[in-house]
Each structure stands twice: as C-alpha cells, then as structure tokens.
C-alpha positions in Angstrom: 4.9 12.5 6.9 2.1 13.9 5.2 -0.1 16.4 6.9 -4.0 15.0 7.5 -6.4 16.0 9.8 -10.0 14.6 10.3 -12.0 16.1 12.2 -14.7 13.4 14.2 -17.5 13.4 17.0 -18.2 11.0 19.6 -20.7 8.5 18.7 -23.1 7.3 21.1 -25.5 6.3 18.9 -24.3 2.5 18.6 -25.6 -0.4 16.6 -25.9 -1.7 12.8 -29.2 0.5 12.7 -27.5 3.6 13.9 -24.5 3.7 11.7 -26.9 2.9 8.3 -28.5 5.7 9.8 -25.2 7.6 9.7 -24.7 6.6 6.3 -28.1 7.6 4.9 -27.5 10.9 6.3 -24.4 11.1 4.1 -22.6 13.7 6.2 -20.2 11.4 8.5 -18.6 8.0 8.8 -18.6 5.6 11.2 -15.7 4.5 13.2 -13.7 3.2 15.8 -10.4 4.7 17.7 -8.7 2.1 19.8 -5.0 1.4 21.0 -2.8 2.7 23.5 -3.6 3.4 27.1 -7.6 4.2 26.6 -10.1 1.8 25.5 -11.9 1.8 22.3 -14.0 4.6 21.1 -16.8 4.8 18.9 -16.9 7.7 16.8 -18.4 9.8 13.4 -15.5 11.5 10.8 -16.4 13.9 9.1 -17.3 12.6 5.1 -15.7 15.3 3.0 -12.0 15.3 4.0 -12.3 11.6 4.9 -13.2 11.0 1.2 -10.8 13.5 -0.4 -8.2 11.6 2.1 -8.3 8.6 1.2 -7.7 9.5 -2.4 -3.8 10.2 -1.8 -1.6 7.2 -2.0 0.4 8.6 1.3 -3.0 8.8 3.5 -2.7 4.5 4.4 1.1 5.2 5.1 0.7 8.2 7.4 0.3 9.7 11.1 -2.9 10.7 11.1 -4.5 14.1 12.7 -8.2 12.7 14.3 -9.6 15.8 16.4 -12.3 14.2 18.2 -15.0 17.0 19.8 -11.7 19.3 19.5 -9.3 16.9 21.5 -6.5 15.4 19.0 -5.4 11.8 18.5 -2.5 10.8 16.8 -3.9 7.5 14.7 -3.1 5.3 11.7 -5.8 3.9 9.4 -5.6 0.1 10.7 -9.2 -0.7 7.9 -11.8 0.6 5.6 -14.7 -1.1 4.7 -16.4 -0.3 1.7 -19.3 -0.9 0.5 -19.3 -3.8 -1.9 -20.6 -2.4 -4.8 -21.2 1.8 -4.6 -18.1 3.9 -3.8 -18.9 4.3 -0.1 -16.8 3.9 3.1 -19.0 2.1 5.6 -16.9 2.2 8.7 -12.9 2.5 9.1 -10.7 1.6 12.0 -7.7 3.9 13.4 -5.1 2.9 15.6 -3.7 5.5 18.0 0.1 5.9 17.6 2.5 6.4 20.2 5.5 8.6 19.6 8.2 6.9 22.0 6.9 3.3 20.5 7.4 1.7 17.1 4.4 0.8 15.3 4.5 -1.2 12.2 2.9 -0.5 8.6 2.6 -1.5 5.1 4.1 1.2 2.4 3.7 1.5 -0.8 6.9 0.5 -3.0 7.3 3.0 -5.6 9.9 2.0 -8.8 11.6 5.3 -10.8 14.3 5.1 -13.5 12.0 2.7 -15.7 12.5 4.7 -18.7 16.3 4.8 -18.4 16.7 1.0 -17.1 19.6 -0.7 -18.9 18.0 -4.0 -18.7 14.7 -2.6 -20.6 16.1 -0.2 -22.7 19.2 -1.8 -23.6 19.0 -5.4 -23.9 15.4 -5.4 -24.2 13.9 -6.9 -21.3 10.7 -6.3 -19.1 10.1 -5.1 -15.6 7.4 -7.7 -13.1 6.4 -6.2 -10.0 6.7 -8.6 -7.4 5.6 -6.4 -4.4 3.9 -3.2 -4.5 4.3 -2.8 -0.6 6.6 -3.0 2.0 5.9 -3.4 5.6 8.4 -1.6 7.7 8.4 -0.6 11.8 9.8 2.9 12.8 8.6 5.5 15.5 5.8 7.4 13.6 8.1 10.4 13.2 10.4 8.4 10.7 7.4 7.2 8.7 7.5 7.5 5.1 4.6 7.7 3.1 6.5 5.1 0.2 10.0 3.6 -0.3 11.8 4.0 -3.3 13.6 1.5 -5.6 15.8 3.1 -8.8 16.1 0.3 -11.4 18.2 3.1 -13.8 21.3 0.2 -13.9 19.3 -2.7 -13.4 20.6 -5.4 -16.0 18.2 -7.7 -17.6 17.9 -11.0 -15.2 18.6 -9.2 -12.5 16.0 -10.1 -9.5 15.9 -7.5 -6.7 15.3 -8.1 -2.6 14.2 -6.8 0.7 18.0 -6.2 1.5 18.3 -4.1 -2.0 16.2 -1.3 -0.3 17.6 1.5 1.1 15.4 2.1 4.1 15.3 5.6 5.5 17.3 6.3 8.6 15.0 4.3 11.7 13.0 2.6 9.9 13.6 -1.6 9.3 12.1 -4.3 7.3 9.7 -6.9 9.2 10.3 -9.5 7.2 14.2 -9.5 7.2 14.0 -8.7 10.7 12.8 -12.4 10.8 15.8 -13.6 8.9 17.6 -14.1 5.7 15.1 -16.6 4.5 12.7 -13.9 4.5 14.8 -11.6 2.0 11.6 -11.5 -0.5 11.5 -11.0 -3.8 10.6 -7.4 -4.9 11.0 -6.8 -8.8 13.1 -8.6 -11.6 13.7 -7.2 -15.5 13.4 -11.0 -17.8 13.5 -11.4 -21.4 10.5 -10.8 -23.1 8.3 -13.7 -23.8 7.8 -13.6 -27.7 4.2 -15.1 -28.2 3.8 -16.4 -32.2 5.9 -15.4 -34.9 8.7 -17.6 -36.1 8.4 -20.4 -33.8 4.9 -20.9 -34.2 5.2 -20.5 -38.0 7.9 -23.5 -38.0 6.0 -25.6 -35.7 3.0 -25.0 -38.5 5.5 -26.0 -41.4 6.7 -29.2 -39.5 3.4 -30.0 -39.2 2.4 -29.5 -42.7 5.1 -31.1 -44.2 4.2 -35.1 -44.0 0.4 -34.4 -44.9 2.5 -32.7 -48.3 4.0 -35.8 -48.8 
C-alpha cells in the first residue's frame, strides 16, 4: 500500500455557505469521515497534499492516513466532487477502514508486455481495453494499489476474463464471487479493421463499370 497522510481539522462550521467559504479561502477542503463504530464527521483537509494526492494513480486504491486535530483515522476515498468546470475539489468523502474487516474497492487494471505481445507484434492484431478497473475485497493490509495483466503471449483473438487475473494472495474478485456468469470481459487483441484501400477501390470500380458501358 502506498503511504498517504492528510492531515484535517474538525469542522464545525456546517452548511453550503460555510464550505464556499472554505473554498474561497483556498487553504482546505471540505469533507466528511464516516463508517465504522462512530458516526459521521465533518471535517477540513488540508489543500496542498490533498491536491498533490490525488494526482497518483495508487491514492483511490489505497489505505489512507487522515490525522484529524492529531488523532489518526485509517480511511479510503469513497468520492470527490469536483467542480464542474475549474480544477477544484469541492468536498470528498472517506470511509474509515477496519483492519480485521474486508472492505471492498475498485483498482485500476494495469496491462504490460504490449510491446512484446505475440498477437500485436506477430500476426498483427490490436489490443481493446475492456476494463480499466477491477473491483476486488481484501483486509486493507492486502490492498494493492493496481492489478496486473501481462499480454507478452497473448495470441491474436484471444479475449481475456476476471478468472485470467492473478489476484494477490487475500484479495478476490466481486464479480466472480457472484458466479461464473459474472467472469467479465477484460481485454482482447482482434484483427485490425482496414478502413479504405482495396475494398473500397473495387467497390468504386463495380460501381463505375455499367455507367462505362
């Protein structure tokens, strides 16, 4: 897991008003801590780190440090909301985690071996990304910030599943944990679609040929 910590103040100071407010004074963002055995809290993070957080991948897929007034929460971001139209966060959620209990998250799916893939390189097909995350349930010390898939002997029409991952040790699929049914589709290397050239040129001549006549 990766190491963040945001550091975050009580907010008692509630209301639309008061977190615009907050905004304007462009120091902290507003948010809420909620889960586990204590109610929901209203709080302010601390803009800087929260802003440089956000900007690694790993951040939405990690156990997340919150010292609140110096007492420490372990958390997961659960939102952001942003503003619609300046690069601004305007509040975020965070779940607190649980280290004896499972929790659930979306990771991102990270592909490798692109440039060495048999079914590309080879016999000149084309990689489509069907998924680019994977939601999984572990205890939040097995968490991994992204799962891996190595398509280095993929063979063109090859389609790749859920049950193709290899899942770190603890942590399981949600969706196959429903079933076989649910063994989505996650990537697939298909013949490249050739759009003009020759068959468009004899579709032209077929078409010229009776006004010829």
């Amino acid at each position: 897991m990766s190491d963040f910590i945001l550091k975050a103040s009580v907010r008692n100071d509630l209301g639309k008003g008061a977190s615009r407010r907050l905004r304007r004074a462009n120091q902290q963002v507003p948010a809420v801590v909620y889960g586990g055995e204590k109610g929901a809290q209203s709080i302010s993070v601390e803009k800087t780190a929260f802003y440089k957080a956000i900007e690694d991948e790993s951040f939405f897929s990690s156990v997340i440090k919150l010292v609140i007034d110096g007492t420490e929460e372990q958390v997961v971001v659960r939102d952001l909301q942003r503003h619609p139209f300046k690069p601004l966060l305007t509040h975020a959620d965070f779940l607190r985690v649980d280290a004896t209990h499972e929790i659930t998250m979306n990771v991102p799916l990270h592909v490798v071996g692109e440039e060495k893939c048999v079914g590309i390189k080879d016999q000149g097909g084309e990689l489509h990304t069907l998924a680019n995350e994977v939601a999984i349930s572990c205890l939040p010390k097995d968490l991994p910030d992204f799962l891996e898939v190595d398509i280095s002997n993929v063979e063109l029409g090859t389609t790749l599943h859920l049950s193709d991952l290899t899942l770190p040790a603890g942590v399981t699929s949600v969706d196959l944990s429903h079933g076989e049914e649910h063994d989505n589709a996650i990537l697939s290397i298909t013949k490249v679609k050739v759009r003009g050239g020759d068959d468009e040129e004899s579709e032209g001549e077929s078409e010229e040929e009776p006004s010829a006549e």
